[in-house]
N, C-alpha and C positions, 0 to 999 in steps of 0.2 A: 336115586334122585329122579326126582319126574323131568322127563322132556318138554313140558310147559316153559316156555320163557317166564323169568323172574316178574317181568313188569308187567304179565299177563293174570297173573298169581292173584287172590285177596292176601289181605297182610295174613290171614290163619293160614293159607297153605305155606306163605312162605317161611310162617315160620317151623311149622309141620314138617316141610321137606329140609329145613336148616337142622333140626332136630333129628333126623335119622342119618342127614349125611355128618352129623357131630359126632352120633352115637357109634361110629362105626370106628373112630379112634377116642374114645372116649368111654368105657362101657358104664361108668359109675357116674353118668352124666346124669341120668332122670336123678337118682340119689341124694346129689348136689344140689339140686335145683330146689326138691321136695325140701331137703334141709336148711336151707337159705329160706324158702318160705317162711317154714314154719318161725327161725330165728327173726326172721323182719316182723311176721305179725305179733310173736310176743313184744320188741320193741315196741311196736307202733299201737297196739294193746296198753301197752303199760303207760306210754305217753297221755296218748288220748285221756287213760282211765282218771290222771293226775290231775288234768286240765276243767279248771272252772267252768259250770259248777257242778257242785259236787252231789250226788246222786239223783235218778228221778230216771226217766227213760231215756231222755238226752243223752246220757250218761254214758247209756249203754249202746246207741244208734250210735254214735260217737265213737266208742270203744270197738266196734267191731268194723267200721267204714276206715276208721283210722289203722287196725290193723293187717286189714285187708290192703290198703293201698299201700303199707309199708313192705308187707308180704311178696306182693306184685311186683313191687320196685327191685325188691334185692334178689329175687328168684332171677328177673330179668338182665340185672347186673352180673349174677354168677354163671347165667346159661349162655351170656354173650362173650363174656371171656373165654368161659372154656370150652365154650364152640370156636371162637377164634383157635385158640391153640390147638382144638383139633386138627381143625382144617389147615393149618399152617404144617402137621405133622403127617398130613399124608398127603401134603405135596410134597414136601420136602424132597428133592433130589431128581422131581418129574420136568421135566423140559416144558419154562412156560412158568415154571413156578413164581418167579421172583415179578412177571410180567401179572399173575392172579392177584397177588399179595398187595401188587401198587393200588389194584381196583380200589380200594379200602381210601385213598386219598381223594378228597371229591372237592370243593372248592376253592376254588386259587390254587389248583393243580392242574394242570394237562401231563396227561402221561404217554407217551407214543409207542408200543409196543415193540418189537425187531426192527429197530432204525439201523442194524446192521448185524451178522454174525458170520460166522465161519463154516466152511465144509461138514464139520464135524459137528455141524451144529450150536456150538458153543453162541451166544447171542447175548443183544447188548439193547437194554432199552433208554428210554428217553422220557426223562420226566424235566417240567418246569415250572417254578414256584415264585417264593419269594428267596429262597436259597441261591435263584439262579437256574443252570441247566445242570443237570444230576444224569449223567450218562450209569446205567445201573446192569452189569455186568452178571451174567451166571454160566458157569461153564469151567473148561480148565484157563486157572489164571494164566499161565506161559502163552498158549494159546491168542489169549485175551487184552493182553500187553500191548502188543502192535495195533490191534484194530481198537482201542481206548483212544489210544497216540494219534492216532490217524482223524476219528470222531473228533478228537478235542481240538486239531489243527480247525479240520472247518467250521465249527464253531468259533472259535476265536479270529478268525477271518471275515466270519460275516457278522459277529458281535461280541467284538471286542474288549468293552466295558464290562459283559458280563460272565460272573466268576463261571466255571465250569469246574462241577466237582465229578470223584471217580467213587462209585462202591464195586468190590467185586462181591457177590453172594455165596458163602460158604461158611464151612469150620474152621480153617485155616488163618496163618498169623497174617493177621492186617485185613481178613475178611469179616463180613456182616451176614450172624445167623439171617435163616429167614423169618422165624419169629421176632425177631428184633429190628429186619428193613426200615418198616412205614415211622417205626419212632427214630431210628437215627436219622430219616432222610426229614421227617420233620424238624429235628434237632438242627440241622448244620445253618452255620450262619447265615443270617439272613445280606443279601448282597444284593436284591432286584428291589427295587419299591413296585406297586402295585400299578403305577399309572405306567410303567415301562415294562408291564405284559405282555401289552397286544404288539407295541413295536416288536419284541424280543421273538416273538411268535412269528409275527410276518417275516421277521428276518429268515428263521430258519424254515418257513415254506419251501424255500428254493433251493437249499440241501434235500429236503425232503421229496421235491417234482423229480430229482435226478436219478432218485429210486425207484421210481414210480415203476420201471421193467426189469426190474430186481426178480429172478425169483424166491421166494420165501420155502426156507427149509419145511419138510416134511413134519408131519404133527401138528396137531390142533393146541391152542395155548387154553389151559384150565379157567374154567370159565366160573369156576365154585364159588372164588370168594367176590366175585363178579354179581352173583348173582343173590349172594347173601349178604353185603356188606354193611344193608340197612339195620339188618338184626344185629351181627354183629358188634354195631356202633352203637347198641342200643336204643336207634331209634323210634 
């Protein structure tokens, strides 16, 4: 992956450099994409070719602008998926992971990365939506148990009306893959309305100022899907 930051990139590097760091758990990815082309422009081919009226050169300007853009569409649809899955699959199990993965949540989300962890490193982030506050856990659960208990007291201390939910990240019973996070945490009931954001936020400032001489465990948090999340989303 290049050392360019994302936001410094045109859109062709970033997706250039999306596309090598996919293909690296991915190897049948170009494969995928060529064949998704090709499947959209015969769609988008065949549509056009139907569509009034019927032959002359129109016909054909028609038939190959329409295939093309359908081509484009679904290449871009199947390169964003399974670049996602890549990149979810070689973080998986790296410290930081479940903190890369939330990047992907972008409006009417704030996400706060190590709002707390353990010795051991074990760490707990902080997201909040219209769900509420999502205290979002990876590490060993036993571990994890106490300092969940402990985040969800002062939260509910300093905002008390709103719901405060728990994911731990893993394979284990009552855990959330990592390829599956961003859709459950979007999933869970919604409990905040929108105009009770900012209160909710300012609330938890001041748990957050008490951190502020924390020190934060050792290792860099992945920054991948941080920096790819527009592709992706297929934006």
């Amino acid at each position: 992956m290049s050392t360019t930051a994302p936001e410094d990139m045109s859109r062709r590097q970033q997706i250039v450099e999306t596309y090598k760091y996919a293909k690296v758990g991915d190897k049948r990815l170009g494969l995928w994409v060529f064949l998704a082309f090709l499947g959209g422009a015969a769609v988008g081919a065949g549509l056009f070719w139907l569509l009034p009226p019927d032959g002359g050169i129109f016909e054909i300007i028609a038939t190959v602008i329409g295939g093309l853009l359908f081509g484009f569409t679904t290449a871009l649809l199947v390169f964003s998926r399974r670049a996602q899955a890549s990149a979810f699959k070689q973080m998986d199990g790296k410290p930081g992971a479940a903190a890369a993965a939330l990047n992907v949540l972008r409006r009417g989300w704030t996400t706060t990365p190590m709002v707390a962890f353990t010795r051991q490193q074990d760490v707990v982030h902080r997201v909040i939506g219209r769900p509420g506050i999502v205290l979002v856990a990876e590490g060993n659960a036993n571990r994890l148990r106490p300092v969940l208990n402990n985040e969800r007291r002062k939260y509910e201390r300093v905002a008390s009306d709103t719901p405060v939910h728990e994911v731990i990240v893993g394979d284990g019973e009552g855990q959330v893959a990592l390829p599956k996070l961003v859709r459950h945490v979007q999933r869970l009931p919604k409990g905040l309305k929108p105009a009770d954001m900012t209160d909710v936020l300012n609330r938890v400032k001041a748990i957050d100022a008490q951190r502020s001489a924390l020190p934060l465990p050792k290792g860099p948090i992945p920054t991948s899907m941080k920096g790819m999340r527009g592709n992706l989303r297929g934006r």
